[in-house]
C-alpha positions as a Python dict, from the first residue, in 0.01 Angstrom:
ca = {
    (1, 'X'): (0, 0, 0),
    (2, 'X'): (50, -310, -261),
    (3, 'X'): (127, -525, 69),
    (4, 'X'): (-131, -432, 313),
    (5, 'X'): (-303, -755, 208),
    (6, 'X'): (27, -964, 332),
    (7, 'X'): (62, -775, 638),
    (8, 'X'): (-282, -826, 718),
    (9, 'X'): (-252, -1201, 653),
    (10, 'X'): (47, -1234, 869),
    (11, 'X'): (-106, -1021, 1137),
    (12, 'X'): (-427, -1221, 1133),
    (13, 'X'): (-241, -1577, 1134),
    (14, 'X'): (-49, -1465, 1414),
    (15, 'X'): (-258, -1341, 1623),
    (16, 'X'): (-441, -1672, 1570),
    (17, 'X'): (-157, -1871, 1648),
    (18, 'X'): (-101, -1691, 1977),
    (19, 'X'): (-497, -1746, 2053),
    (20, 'X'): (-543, -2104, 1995),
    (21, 'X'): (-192, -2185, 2188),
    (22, 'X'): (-329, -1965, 2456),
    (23, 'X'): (-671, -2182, 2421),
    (24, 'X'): (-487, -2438, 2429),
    (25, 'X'): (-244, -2434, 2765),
    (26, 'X'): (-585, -2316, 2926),
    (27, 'X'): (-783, -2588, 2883),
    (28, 'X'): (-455, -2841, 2949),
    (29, 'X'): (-417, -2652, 3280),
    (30, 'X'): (-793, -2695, 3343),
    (31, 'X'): (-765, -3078, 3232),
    (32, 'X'): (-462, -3112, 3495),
    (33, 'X'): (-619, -2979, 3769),
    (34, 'X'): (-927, -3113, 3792),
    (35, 'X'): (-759, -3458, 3824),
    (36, 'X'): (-540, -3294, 4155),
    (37, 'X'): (-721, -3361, 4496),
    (38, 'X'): (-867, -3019, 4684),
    (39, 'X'): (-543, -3044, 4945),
    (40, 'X'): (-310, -3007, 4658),
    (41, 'X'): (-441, -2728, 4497),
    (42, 'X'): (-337, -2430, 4715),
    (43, 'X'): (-489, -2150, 4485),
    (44, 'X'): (-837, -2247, 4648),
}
Protein backbone atom coordinates (compact mmCIF):
# COMPACT_ATOMS: atom_id res chain seq x y z
CA UNK A 1 0.00 0.00 0.00
CA UNK A 2 3.30 2.39 0.26
CA UNK A 3 2.80 2.85 -3.70
CA UNK A 4 -0.78 3.44 -4.21
CA UNK A 5 0.17 7.12 -4.45
CA UNK A 6 2.56 6.23 -7.66
CA UNK A 7 0.10 4.06 -9.20
CA UNK A 8 -2.42 6.57 -8.87
CA UNK A 9 -0.14 9.22 -10.40
CA UNK A 10 0.70 7.08 -13.32
CA UNK A 11 -2.89 6.07 -13.77
CA UNK A 12 -4.07 9.65 -13.63
CA UNK A 13 -1.24 11.01 -16.14
CA UNK A 14 -2.16 8.41 -18.43
CA UNK A 15 -5.35 8.52 -18.68
CA UNK A 16 -4.74 12.24 -19.33
CA UNK A 17 -2.43 11.66 -21.96
CA UNK A 18 -4.85 9.38 -23.80
CA UNK A 19 -7.67 12.27 -23.27
CA UNK A 20 -6.00 15.28 -24.51
CA UNK A 21 -4.47 13.20 -27.67
CA UNK A 22 -7.98 12.01 -28.14
CA UNK A 23 -9.04 15.92 -27.78
CA UNK A 24 -6.72 16.55 -29.82
CA UNK A 25 -7.15 14.31 -33.28
CA UNK A 26 -10.90 15.42 -32.71
CA UNK A 27 -10.71 18.78 -33.09
CA UNK A 28 -7.80 18.33 -36.06
CA UNK A 29 -10.38 16.10 -37.80
CA UNK A 30 -13.05 18.80 -37.19
CA UNK A 31 -10.46 21.60 -38.41
CA UNK A 32 -9.89 19.36 -41.70
CA UNK A 33 -13.17 18.93 -42.59
CA UNK A 34 -14.72 21.91 -42.38
CA UNK A 35 -12.24 23.24 -45.01
CA UNK A 36 -13.52 20.00 -47.51
CA UNK A 37 -16.46 21.07 -49.88
CA UNK A 38 -20.10 19.22 -49.06
CA UNK A 39 -19.41 16.78 -52.37
CA UNK A 40 -16.32 15.48 -50.77
CA UNK A 41 -17.49 14.61 -47.61
CA UNK A 42 -19.46 11.36 -48.14
CA UNK A 43 -20.35 10.76 -44.36
CA UNK A 44 -23.19 13.47 -44.90
Amino acid sequence: MEDLGFILATYIVTFGSVAAFAFAIVRRGRRLAAQLPAKDKPWT
